[in-house]
Residue, then its C-alpha position, 0 to 999 in steps of 0.5 A: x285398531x282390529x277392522x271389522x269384516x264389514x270394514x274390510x270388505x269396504x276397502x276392498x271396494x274402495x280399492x277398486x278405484x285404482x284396480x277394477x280387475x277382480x271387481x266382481x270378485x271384491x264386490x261378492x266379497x262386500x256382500x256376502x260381509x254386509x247384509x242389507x240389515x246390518x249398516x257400515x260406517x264410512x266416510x269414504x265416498x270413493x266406494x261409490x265413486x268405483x261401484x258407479x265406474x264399474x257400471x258405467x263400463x258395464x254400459x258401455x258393452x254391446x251386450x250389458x253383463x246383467x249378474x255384474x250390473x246385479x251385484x253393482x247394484x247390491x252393493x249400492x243398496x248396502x253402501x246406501x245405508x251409511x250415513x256418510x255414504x248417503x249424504x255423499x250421493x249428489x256429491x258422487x253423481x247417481x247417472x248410471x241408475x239412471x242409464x241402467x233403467x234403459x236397458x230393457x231387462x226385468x231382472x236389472x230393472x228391479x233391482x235398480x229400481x229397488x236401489x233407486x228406492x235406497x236412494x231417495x229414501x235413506x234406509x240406514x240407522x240415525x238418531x239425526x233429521x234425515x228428511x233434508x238428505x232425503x230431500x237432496x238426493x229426491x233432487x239430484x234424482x230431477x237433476x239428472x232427469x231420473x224422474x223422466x227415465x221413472x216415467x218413460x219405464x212406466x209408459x213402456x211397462x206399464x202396458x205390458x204389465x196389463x196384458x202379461x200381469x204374472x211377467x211384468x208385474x213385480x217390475x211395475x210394482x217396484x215402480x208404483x212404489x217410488x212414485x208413492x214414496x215421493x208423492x205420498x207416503x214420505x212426500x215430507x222428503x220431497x221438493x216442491x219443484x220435485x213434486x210438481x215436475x212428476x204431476x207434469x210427468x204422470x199427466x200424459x199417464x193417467x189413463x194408464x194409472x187409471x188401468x192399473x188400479x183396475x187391473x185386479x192384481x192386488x199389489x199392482x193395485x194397491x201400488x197404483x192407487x197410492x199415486x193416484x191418491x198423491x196425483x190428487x192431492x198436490x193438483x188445483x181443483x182444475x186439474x184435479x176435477x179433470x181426474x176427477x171426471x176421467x175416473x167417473x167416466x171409465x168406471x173406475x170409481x165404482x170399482x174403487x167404491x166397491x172394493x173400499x165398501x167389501x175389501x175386494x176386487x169383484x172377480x179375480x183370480x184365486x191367487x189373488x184372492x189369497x194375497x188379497x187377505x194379507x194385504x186386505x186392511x191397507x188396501x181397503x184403507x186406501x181405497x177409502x181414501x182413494x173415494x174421497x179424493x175421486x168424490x170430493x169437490x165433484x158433484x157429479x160423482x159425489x152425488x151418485x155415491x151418496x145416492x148408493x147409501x142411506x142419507x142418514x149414513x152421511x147426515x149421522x158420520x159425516x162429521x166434514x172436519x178440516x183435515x180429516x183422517x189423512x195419513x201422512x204430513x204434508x206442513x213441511x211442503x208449505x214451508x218449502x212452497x213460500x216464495x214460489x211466484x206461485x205456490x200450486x202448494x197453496x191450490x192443492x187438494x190437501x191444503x184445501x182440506x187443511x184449511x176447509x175451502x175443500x169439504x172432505x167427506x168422512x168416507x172412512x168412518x161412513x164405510x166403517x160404520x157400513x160394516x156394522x147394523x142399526x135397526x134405528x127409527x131413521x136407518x135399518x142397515x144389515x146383513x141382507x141390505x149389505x147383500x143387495x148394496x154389493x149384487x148392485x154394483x157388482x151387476x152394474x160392473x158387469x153390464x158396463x164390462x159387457x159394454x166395453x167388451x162389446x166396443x172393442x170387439x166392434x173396434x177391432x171386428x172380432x167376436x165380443x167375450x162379455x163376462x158372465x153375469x151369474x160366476x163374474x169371473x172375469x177381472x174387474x176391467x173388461x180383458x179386452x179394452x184396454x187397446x180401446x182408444x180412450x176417445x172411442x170408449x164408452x163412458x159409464x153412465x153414472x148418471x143412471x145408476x141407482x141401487x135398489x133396496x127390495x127389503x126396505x120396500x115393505x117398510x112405511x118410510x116417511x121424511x127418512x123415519x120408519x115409523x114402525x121404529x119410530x113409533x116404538x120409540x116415541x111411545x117409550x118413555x125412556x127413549x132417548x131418541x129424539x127429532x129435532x125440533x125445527x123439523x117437527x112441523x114440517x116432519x107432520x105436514x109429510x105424515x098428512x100428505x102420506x096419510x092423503x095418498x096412502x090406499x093401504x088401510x094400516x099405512x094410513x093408520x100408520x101415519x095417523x098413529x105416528x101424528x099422534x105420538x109426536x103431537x102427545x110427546x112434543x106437546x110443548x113445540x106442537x100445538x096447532x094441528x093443520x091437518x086437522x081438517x083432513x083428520x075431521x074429514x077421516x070421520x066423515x060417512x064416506x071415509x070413516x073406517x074403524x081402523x083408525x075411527x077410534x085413534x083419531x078419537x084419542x087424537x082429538x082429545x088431545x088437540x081440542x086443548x088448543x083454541x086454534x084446533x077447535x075453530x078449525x075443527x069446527x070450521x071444517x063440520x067436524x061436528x057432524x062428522x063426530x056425531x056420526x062416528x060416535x054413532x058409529x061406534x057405540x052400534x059396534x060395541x052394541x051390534x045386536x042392538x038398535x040405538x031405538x031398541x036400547x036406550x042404555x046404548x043411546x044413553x051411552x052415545x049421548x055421554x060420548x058425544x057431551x064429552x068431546x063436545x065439552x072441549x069446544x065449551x071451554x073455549x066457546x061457551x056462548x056455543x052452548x046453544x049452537x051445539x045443542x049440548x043439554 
């Protein structure tokens, strides 16, 4: 049987078991005759076995050949993608990976942490069940403390990374990545023991997560928030409320908020922007997300972002359906919990979404929604409120930058750089905190921030409806806008309490003319009319004003149908307070004429007068007398 070129340079590989003197040579050969796309069959775990001696020789020099660990660690990528070399991984042993991250070179260090990633993840090509491989090698990668050697990378670059992003960038990216594989993105593959060993891991780390996401650098950011997002989703509500508070406190879920709303960082560079673009829709999708899970189950953040919207936004797309929109599936985890003493899988944020302990706001769809404009009787959202939403917050990030900026000027007695206020071109994390200890940094005072909307300022607003819109709706008879009817009652006690305080003319009339309509389109639920007193009243001498004298005319013929409203009416001396305005009115439509000098005017307001008062009689005959009605 022919061997294919792929198969012999596998042998090649395989031979350097028994001979290790042209390693390098057998191994350029295997690469440059299998690409990373292309798999090859093998059976023979000994490949592996010579490629892992190799590097363990390579670490034990005093000064580690880099290009060989380089091309070991290529090799390993391509042997990785057969499934027979795979599932050999625990079998072989995977501790030189593991050694190689010790060696502080960012070139080797990528490149082992891009075979990491091959490694608890298989990459090759199989019609077969891969998770329980998966699974496997994610747990020889804890046996042999892989994960600690993750994290103790992360803690050593991390930092590095923030104060010379273009340098250390892609290695932290690299990193990210696994993490959010293993938590998140296919957390399907891992154990459980895998899963709550890394959040005892990342615990001592949240603070740098937690910069990372601020750091404004597309990528890193993106990277970050995934693992923020599986930190939050395996912790119990304690340790996911103390996240939770550390995320509102540092500001960063105002950035996170921000940029899920506007799909991008307030004030990076140009580069970035551009990047930004290509990776925008799963970046922005995430940050969505990432609200959520830095809101839910936590008032005190939850309520100072709901308070940033319009309450309709989340009474109209906060549909709070257990489960919600997540993205990845999580049920295996449950199986592989059951039998634990204690199964933190049960207490996690994501079971609690499942099973609706957790209540998971929609911030997906209520941001989605954000996007678009209404012009309805209960939410005016547009272009120019969009504007005013994002200068708020952009200007709120501004000042606590300036804050923090200040702090660590003080902190280490240089002069402060705050960030410009009108250009924002500093990154969205004050440049200067982040040698602030956590202990000495400000906290952002959430608790004060409230967004402003000037434009909306103008419009008459009463129990969350614009009664310009809404009259328009209630006086159309084809309207299928609705108020429900529960809240009817209540809705017109606030239109009379408004009407009480309003000093503007029109806006009183506004809510007048509001009562009206919804008396004249719900006359089936409302019938007794409380505020008629006040309505009586509007009429007296003192008060009348022909802005709304002939409204409420109008709005008493329709009330006068109930017996409780003529009582109360009647009661309040609506009467005399009718007579004059019916004067009152006829004069106006006569001014050139005295009632005394025109006995058709006088005629006139006498015919008005029976009228109304011929309410009153069909429900008080025996008044005939009392009214005076002949």
């Amino acid at each position: 049987m022919v061997k294919t070129v792929g198969q012999s340079a596998i042998e090649g590989v395989r031979a350097l078991k028994r001979d290790k003197s042209n390693w390098k040579k057998a191994l350029l050969a295997f690469c440059e005759a299998v690409s990373l796309e292309h798999v090859e069959k093998s059976t023979h775990r000994d490949a592996l076995e010579a490629v892992f001696a190799i590097m363990n020789d390579l670490l034990n020099q005093s000064e580690p050949d880099v290009d060989g660990f380089v091309l070991c660690l290529e090799s390993l990528q391509r042997l990785f993608r057969s499934k027979g070399l795979y599932r050999s991984i625990p079998k072989v042993g995977a501790d030189p990976l593991v050694n190689a991250l010790a060696v502080q070179d960012d070139k080797l260090n990528i490149v082992t942490l891009q075979t990491i990633a091959a490694l608890i993840t298989f990459l090759g090509h199989t019609a077969q069940e891969k998770h329980p491989w998966e699974r496997a090698s994610r747990q020889h990668f804890e046996d042999i403390k892989g994960w600690n050697a993750i994290i103790a990378v992360l803690k050593r670059v991390g930092p590095q990374a923030l104060a010379f992003p273009d340098a250390k960038s892609a290695v932290v990216v690299e990193l990210l990545r696994i993490l959010s594989t293993t938590l998140v993105v296919e957390a399907i593959s891992t154990p459980v023991d895998v899963i709550q060993r890394l959040l005892g891991l990342l615990k001592p780390q949240w603070t740098l997560l937690l910069q990372l996401v601020e750091s404004g650098r597309t990528e890193v950011t993106h990277q970050a928030m995934l693992v923020v997002c599986g930190v939050l989703l395996h912790s119990p509500p304690a340790e996911r409320q103390a996240f939770q508070q550390k995320a509102l406190i540092r500001g960063t879920t105002l950035q996170v908020f921000y940029r899920a709303l506007f799909n991008r960082p307030f004030g990076v560079a140009d580069d970035v922007k551009e990047f930004d673009e290509a990776k925008g829709a799963d970046v922005q999708q995430h940050c969505q997300l990432l609200v959520g899970l830095l809101t839910d189950g936590f008032a005190q953040a939850h309520d100072v972002f709901v308070r940033c919207l319009p309450s309709r936004f989340f009474q109209r797309f906060d549909s709070g359906t257990p489960g919600g929109d997540l993205w990845f599936d999580m049920a295996p985890i449950v199986s592989q919990a059951k039998g634990h003493e204690k199964s933190f899988a049960n207490e996690s944020t994501w079971h609690q979404y499942e099973t609706g302990k957790l209540h998971k706001t929609a911030w997906q769809a209520i941001f989605q929604h954000a996007a678009n404009d209404f012009e309805d009787p209960d939410l005016v959202w547009n272009e120019t409120t969009r504007a005013e939403l994002q200068n708020a917050l952009e200007v709120e990030i501004i000042d606590f930058n300036d804050i923090l900026a200040r702090a660590a000027a003080e902190a280490n007695e240089a002069p402060a750089a705050p960030a410009d206020s009108k250009s924002g071109e500093k990154s969205i994390a004050a440049p200067t905190n982040d040698d602030l200890e956590e202990d000495k940094r400000p906290a952002w005072d959430f608790a004060g921030f409230e967004v402003q909307y000037p434009s909306l300022d103008n419009e008459l607003q009463v129990f969350g409806y614009f009664l310009r819109l809404l009259i328009r709706e209630l006086e159309n008879e084809s309207s299928t806008f609705t108020i429900p009817k529960e809240k009817l009652n209540e809705f017109v006690l606030h239109l009379y309490r408004r009407a009480v305080v309003e000093d503007d003319h029109l806006w009183k009339l506004g809510t007048l003319r509001c009562s009206y309509a919804l008396f004249a389109k719900y006359r089936d639920v409302l019938t007794e009319c409380e505020p008629i007193a006040y309505y009586s009243w509007l009429l007296s001498p003192d008060h009348v004003s022909s802005v709304w004298r002939d409204l409420l005319f109008k709005f008493f013929d329709l009330l006068f149908d109930q017996e409780a409203n003529v009582r109360t009416f009647i009661e309040a001396k609506g009467l005399d307070h009718l007579d004059f305005s019916l004067l009152a009115s006829t004069r106006r439509k006569h001014p050139k004429k005295s009632r005394s000098a025109n006995p058709g005017g006088n005629n006139c307001w006498k015919s008005l007068k029976c009228e109304m008062k011929a309410h009153f009689l069909k429900f008080h005959p025996q008044n005939r007398v009392s009214l005076n009605v002949r």
